[in-house]
MILUM-527630 format. One line per field, with one value per atom (N, C-alpha, C, O): residue number from 1; residue in three letters; atom name; y, z, x. Coordinates in pm, 1 decimal. Layout:
BEGIN
lose	[NUM ...];
gudren	[ALA ...];
ropa	[CA ...];
v	[Y ...];
w	[Z ...];
u	[X ...];
***
This chain:
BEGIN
lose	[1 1 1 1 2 2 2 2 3 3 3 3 4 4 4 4 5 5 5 5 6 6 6 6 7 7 7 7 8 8 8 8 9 9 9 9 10 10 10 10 11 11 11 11 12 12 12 12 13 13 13 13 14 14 14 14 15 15 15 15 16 16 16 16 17 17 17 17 18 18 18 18 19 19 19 19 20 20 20 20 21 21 21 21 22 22 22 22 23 23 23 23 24 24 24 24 25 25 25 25 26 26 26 26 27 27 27 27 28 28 28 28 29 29 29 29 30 30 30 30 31 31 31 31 32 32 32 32 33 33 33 33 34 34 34 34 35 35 35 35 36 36 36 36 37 37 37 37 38 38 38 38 39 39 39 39 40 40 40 40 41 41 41 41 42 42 42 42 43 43 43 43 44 44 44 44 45 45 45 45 46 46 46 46 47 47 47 47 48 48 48 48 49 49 49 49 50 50 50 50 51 51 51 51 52 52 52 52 53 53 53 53 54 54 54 54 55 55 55 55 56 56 56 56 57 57 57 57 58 58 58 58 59 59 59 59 60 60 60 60 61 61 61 61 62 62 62 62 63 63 63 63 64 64 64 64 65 65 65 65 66 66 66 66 67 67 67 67 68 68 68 68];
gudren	[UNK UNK UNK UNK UNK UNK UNK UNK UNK UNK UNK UNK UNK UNK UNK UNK UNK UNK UNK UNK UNK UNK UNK UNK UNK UNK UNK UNK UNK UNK UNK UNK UNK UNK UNK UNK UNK UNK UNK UNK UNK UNK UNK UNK UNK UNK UNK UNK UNK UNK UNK UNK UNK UNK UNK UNK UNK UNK UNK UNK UNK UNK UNK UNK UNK UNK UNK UNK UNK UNK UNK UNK UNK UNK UNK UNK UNK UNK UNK UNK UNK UNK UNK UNK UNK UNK UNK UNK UNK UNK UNK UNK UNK UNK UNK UNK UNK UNK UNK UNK UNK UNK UNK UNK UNK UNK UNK UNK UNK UNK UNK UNK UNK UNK UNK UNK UNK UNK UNK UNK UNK UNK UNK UNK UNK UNK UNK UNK UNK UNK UNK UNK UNK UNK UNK UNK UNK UNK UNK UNK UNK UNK UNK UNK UNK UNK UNK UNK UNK UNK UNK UNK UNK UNK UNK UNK UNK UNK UNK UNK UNK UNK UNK UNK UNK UNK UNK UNK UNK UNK UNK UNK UNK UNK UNK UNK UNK UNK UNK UNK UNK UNK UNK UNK UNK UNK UNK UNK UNK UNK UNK UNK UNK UNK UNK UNK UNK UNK UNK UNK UNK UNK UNK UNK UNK UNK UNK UNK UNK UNK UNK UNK UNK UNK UNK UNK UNK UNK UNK UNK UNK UNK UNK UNK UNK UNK UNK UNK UNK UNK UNK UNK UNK UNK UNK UNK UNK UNK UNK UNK UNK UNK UNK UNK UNK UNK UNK UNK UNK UNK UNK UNK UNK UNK UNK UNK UNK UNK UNK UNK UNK UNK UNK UNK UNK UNK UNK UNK UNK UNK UNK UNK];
ropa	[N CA C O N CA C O N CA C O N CA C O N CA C O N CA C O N CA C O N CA C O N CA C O N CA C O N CA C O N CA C O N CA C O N CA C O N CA C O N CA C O N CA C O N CA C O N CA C O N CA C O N CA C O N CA C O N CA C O N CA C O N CA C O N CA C O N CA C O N CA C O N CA C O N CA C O N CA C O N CA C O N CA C O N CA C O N CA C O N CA C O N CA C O N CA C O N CA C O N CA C O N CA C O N CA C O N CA C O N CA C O N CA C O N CA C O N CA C O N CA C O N CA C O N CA C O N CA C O N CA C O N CA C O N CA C O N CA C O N CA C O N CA C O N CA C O N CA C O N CA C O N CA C O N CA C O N CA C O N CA C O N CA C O N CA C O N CA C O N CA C O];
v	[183.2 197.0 344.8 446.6 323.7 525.2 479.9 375.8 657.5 644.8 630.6 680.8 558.2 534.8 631.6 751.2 581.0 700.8 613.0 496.8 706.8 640.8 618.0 499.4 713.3 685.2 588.6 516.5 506.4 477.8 315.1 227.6 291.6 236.1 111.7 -8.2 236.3 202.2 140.4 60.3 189.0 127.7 75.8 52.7 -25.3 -160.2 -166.2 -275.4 -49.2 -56.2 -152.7 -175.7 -208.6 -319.7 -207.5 -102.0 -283.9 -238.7 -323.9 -440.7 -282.4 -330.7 -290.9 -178.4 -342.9 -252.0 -216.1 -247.3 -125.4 -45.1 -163.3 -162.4 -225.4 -356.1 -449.1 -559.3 -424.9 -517.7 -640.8 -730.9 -650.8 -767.8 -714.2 -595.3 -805.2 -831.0 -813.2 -878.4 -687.5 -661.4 -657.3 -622.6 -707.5 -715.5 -625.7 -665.9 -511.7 -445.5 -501.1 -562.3 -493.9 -534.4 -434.7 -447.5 -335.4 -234.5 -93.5 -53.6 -9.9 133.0 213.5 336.2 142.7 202.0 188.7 234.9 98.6 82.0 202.9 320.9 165.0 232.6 323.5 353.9 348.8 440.1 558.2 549.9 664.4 794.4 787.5 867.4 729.8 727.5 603.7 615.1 478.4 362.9 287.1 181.0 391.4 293.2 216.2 199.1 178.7 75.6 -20.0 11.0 -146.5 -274.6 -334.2 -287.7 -434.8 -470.1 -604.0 -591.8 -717.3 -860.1 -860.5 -847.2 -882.1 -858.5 -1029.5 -1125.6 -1025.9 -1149.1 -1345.2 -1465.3 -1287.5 -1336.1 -1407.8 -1512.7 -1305.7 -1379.8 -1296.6 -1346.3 -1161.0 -1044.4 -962.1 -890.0 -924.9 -807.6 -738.3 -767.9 -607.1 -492.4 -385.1 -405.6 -250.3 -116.2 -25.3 -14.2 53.4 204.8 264.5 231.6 441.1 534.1 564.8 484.2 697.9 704.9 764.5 804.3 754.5 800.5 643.0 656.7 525.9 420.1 396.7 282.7 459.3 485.9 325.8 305.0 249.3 207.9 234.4 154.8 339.8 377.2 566.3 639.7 588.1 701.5 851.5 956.6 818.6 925.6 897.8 975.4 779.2 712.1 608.9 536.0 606.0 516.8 397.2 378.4 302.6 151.8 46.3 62.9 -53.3 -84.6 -179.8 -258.5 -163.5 -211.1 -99.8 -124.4 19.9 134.6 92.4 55.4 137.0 114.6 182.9 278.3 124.4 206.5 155.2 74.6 216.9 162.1 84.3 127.7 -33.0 -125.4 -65.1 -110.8];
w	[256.6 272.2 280.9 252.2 331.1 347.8 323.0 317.9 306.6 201.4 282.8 395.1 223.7 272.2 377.6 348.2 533.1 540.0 625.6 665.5 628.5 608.2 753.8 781.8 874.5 1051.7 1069.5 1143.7 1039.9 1091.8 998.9 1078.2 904.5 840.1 907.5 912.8 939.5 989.6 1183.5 1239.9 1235.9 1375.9 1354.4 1460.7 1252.0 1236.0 1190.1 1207.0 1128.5 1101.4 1006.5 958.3 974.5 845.0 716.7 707.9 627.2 445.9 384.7 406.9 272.5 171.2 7.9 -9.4 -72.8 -223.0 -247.9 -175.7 -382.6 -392.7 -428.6 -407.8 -466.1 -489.3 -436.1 -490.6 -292.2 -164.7 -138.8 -82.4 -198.3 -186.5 -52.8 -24.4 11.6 131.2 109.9 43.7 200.6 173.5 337.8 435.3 324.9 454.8 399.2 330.0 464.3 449.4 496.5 602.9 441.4 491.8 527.8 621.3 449.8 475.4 474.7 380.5 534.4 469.5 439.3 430.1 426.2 406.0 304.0 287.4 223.6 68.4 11.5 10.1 -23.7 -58.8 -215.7 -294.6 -221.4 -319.1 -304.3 -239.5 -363.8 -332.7 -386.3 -328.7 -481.6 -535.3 -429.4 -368.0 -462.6 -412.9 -256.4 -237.9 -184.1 -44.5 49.3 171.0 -30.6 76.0 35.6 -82.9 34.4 19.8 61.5 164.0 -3.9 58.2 -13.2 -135.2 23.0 -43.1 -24.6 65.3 -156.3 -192.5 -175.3 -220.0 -95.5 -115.2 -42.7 -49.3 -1.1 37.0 -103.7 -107.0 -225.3 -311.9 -468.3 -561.5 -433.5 -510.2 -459.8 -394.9 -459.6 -352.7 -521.6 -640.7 -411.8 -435.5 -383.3 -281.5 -466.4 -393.7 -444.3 -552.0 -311.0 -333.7 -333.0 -328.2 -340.4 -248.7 -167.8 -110.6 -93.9 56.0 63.4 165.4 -80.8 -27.1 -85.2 -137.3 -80.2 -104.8 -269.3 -299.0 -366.8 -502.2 -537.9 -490.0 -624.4 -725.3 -821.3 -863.4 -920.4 -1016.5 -963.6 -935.0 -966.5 -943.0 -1017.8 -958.6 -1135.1 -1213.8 -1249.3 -1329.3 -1195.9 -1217.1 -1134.2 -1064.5 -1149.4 -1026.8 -1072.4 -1190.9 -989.3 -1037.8 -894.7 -778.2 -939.3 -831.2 -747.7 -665.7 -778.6 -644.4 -562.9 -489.3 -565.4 -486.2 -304.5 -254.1 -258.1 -99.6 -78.7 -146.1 33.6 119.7 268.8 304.4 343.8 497.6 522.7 509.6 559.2 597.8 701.3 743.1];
u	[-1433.9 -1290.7 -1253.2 -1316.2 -1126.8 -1119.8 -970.5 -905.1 -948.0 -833.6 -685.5 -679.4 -558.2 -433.0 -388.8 -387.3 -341.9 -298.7 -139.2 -131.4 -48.1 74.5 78.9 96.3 65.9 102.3 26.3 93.0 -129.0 -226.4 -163.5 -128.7 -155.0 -104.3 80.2 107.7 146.2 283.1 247.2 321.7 148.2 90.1 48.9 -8.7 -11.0 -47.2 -206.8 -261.3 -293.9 -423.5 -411.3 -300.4 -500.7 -554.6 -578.5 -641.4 -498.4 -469.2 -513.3 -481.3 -615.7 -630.0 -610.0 -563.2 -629.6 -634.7 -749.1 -843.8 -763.1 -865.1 -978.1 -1099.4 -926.6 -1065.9 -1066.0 -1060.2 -1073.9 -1066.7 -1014.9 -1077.0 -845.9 -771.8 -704.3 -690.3 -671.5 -606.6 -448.1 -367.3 -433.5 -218.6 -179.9 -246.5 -44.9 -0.1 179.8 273.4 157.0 276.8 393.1 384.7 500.7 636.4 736.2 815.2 729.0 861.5 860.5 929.0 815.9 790.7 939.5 939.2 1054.1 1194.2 1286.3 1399.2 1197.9 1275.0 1368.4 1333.4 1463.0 1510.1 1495.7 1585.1 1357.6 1374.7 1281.2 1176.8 1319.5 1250.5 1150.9 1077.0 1087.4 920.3 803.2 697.2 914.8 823.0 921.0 980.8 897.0 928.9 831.7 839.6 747.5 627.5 640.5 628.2 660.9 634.5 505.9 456.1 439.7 328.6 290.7 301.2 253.4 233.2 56.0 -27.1 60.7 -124.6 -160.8 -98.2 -282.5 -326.3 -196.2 -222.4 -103.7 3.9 80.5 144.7 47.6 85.7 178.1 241.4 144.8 191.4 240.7 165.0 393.3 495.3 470.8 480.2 426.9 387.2 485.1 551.2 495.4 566.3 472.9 414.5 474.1 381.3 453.6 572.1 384.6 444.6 414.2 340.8 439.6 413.3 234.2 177.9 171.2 65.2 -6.9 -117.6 38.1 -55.4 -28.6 -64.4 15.6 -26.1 92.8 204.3 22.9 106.5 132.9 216.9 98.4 128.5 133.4 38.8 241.5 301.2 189.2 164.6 149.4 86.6 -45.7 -97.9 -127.9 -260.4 -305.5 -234.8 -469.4 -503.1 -488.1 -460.6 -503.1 -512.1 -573.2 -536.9 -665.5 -709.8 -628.7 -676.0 -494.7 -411.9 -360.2 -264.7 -409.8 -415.8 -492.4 -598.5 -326.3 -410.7 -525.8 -564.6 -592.0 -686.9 -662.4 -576.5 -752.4 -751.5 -909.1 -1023.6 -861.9 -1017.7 -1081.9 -1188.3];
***
């Protein structure tokens, strides 16, 4: 896996989490200044990042995007 990247991501590349669950992004425009990505893990967990993939703003966690 290689790491989140937001243009490659928003043109439609395939996303996953850091421990290879399946996410299908929904929104990169949320309205908030930390977490504007949306993303439904697994078609079963809505998720928000930030713009660099991170779910937890100050630490990793393995629902951290990557690029498949």
């Amino acid at each position: 896996m290689k790491d989140f990247n937001l243009t490659s991501a928003k043109d439609g590349a395939k996303v996953c989490t850091k421990d290879g669950k399946s996410v299908r992004l929904l929104a990169f425009d949320r309205e908030s200044a930390s977490f504007p990505i949306v993303g439904l893990i697994e078609n079963r967990k809505v998720c928000c990042y930030t713009i660099d993939g991170k779910y937890y703003a100050d630490k990793d966690s393995d629902n951290d995007l990557r690029m498949v």
